[in-house]
C-alpha positions as CSV (number, residue, x, y, z in Angstrom):
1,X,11.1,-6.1,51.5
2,X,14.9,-7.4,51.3
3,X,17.8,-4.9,51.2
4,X,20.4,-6.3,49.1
5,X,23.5,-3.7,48.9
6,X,22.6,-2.0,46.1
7,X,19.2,-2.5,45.4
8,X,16.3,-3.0,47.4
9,X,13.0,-5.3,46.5
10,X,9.9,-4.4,47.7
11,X,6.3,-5.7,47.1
12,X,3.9,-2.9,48.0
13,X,0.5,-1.5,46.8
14,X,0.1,2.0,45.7
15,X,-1.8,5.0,46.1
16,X,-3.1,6.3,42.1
17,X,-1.9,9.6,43.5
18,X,0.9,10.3,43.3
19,X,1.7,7.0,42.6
20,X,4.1,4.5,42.5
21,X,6.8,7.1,40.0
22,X,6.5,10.1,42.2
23,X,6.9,7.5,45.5
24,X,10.0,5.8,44.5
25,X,11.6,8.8,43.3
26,X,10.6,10.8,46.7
27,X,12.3,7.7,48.8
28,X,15.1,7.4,46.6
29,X,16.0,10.9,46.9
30,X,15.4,11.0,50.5
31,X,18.0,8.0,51.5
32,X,20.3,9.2,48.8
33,X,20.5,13.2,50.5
34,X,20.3,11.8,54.3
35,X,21.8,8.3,53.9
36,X,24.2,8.6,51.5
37,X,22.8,5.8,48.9
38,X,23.8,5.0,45.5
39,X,21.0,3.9,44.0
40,X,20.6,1.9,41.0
41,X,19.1,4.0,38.4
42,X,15.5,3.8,37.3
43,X,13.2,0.9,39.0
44,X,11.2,-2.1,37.8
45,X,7.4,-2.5,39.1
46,X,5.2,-5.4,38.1
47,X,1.7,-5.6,38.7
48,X,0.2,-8.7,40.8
49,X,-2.9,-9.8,39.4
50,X,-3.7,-13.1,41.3
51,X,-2.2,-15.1,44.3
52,X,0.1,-17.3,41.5
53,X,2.0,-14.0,40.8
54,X,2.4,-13.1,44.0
55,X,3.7,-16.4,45.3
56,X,6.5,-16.2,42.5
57,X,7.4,-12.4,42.9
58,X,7.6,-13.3,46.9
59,X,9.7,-16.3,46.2
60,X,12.1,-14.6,44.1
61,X,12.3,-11.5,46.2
62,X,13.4,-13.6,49.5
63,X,15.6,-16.0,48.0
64,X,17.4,-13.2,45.5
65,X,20.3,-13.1,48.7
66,X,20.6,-16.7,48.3
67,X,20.9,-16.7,44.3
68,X,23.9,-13.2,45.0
69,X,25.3,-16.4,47.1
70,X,25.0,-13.9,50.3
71,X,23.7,-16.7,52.3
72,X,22.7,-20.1,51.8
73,X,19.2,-19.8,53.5
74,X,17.0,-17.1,53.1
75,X,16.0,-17.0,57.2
76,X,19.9,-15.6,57.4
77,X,19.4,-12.9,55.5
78,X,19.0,-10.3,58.1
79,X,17.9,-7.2,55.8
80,X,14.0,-8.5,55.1
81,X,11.0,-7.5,56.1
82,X,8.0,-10.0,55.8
83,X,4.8,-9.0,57.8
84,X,3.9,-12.6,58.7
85,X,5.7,-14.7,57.0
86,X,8.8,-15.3,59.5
């Protein structure tokens, strides 16, 4: 996961019930209420089907602070969460 500062990316598997809709709508509303968040409206999913896709969405999640020009190295980025990978 990276928090960018008005978005968030996340790579995550879902329950079929209630699913990835009813999960991302329960979490936005829950920051927005108790954290004060704007959130984007709406939200993009894309289903991984192989280790390929994964290593691309991964990529492009941790670099997208580098490509807003936030940092110049993705290790500086201090709002990411990467179970194993740092």
């Amino acid at each position: 996961m990276v928090i960018m500062p008005d978005h968030l990316h996340l790579i995550a598997g879902f329950n079929k019930m209630p699913g990835i809709k009813h999960t991302i709508q329960t979490f936005k509303r829950y920051h927005a209420r108790n954290e004060g968040v704007v959130w984007q409206s709406g939200f993009f999913e894309h289903r991984l089907r192989n280790d390929a896709e994964f290593t691309e969405k991964f990529h492009y999640v941790l670099f997208n602070p580098v490509r807003k020009q936030l940092v110049n190295d993705a290790r500086e980025w201090p709002y990411k969460f990467c179970r194993g990978y740092f």
